[in-house]
N, C-alpha and C positions, 0 to 999 in steps of 0.2 A: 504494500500500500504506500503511495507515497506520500510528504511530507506535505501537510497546510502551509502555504505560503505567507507567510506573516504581513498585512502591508505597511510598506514601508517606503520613506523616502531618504536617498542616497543626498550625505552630508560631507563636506570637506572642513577644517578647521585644525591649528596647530594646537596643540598641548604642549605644557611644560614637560622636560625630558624627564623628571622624577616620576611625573606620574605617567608617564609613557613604558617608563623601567618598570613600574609596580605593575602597570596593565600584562607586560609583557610576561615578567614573572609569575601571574597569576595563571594566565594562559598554558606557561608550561608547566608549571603546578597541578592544572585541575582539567587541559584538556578544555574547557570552557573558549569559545570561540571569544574573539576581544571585543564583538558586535554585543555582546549577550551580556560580557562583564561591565562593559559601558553602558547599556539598557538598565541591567540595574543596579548598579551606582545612580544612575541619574532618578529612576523611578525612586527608592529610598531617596534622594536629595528632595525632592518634589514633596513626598508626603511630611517630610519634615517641616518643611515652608507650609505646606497647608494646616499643619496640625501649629503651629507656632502662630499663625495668624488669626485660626480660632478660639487661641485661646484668652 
């Protein structure tokens, strides 16, 4: 069966090299694509900000 397409749109932007290293060593750590460990990083960033604003 193949995979659900997630939709998605195609982003370019620099990051600082530390947190480029951390991405990278995560990736060979856990096998976790850098797409996915960016995804959520960001989603936790998000609900932080939301939950900080309601309160």
């Amino acid at each position: 069966m193949a995979r659900k397409i997630k939709d998605s749109v195609p982003m370019a932007f620099r990051l600082r090299s530390d947190l480029a290293k951390k991405i990278d060593a995560l990736n060979e750590k856990t096998g976790l694509p850098k797409t996915v460990i960016v995804e959520k990083a960001l989603e936790k960033y998000f609900e932080n900000l939301e939950g900080e604003n309601h309160e």
